[in-house]
N, C-alpha and C positions, 0 to 999 in steps of 0.2 A: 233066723239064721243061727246053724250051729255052732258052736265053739272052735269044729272041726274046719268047716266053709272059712269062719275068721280067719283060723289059723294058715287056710289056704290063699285067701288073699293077704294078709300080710306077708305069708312069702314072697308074692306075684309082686307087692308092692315095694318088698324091701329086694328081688331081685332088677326090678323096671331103677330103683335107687342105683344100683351095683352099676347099671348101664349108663347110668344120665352120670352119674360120679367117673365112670372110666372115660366117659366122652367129651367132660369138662377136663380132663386132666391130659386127652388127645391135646383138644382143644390150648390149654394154658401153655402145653407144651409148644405146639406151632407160634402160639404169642410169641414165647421167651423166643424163639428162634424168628421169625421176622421183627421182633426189636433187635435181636443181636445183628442180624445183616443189617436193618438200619444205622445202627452205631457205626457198621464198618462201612458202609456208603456216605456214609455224613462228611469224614472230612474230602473225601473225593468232589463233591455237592459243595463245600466250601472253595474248594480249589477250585472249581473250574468256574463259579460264580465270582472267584475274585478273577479269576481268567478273562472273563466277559467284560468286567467293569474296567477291567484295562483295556479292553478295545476298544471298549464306549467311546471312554478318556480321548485313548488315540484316532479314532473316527472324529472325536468333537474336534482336536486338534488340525487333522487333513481340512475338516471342513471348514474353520476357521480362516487358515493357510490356505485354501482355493477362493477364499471368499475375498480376501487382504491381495492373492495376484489378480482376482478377475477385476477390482474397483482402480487394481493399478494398471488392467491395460485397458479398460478404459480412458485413465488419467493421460494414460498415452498416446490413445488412438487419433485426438483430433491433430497432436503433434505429427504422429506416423500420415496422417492423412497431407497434412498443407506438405510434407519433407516429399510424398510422393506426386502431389503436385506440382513442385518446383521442379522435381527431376523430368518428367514431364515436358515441363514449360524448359527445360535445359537441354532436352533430345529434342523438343521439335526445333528450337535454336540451333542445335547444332548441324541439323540434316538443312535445315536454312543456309547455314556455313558453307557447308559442303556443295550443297547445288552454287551458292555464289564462286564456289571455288574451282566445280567443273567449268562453269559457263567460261568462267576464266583462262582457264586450263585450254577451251576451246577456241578461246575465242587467239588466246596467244600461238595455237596449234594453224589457225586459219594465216594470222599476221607471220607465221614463221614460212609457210606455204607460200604466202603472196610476196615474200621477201623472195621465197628461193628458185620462184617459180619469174 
């Protein structure tokens, strides 16, 4: 190989250098710029993750609170149940009343007829 040849590829070598060095320096530059937008996304990513952890919070809380009225209408239920069997046993009483009270009603509507008649 000539002196000449050499002198031809180390150009070739130190121009393919010129291209990998401007492509790294592409390159480092896009880095610096997507670290910079992540810097500015980071506290928004803090915000809305402490955003979240307050719903959590307050989700844990709802569910808590649905869990403390469901075991109390339970606790309730079997009272709500006998209170609606009394009323119950207190209307079919009282339609009892009532029919004693028509028969009555008729039977004084007959003796008033047999009086007047």
């Amino acid at each position: 190989m000539t002196s000449r040849d050499m002198s031809r590829d180390n150009l070739v070598m130190s121009r393919d250098n010129l291209v990998t060095s401007r492509d790294n320096l592409v390159t480092s530059r896009d880095n610096l710029v997507t670290s910079r937008d992540n810097l500015m996304t980071s506290p928004g990513n803090l915000v809305t993750s402490r955003d979240n952890l307050v719903t959590s919070r307050d989700n844990l809380v709802t569910s808590r609170d649905n869990l403390v009225m469901s075991r109390d209408n339970l606790v309730t239920s079997p009272g709500n149940l006998v209170t609606s069997r009394d009323n119950l046993v207190m209307s079919r009483d009282s339609l009892v009343t009532s029919h004693d009270n028509l028969m009555t009603s008729r039977g004084s509507l007959a003796m008033s007829r047999g009086t007047l008649v």
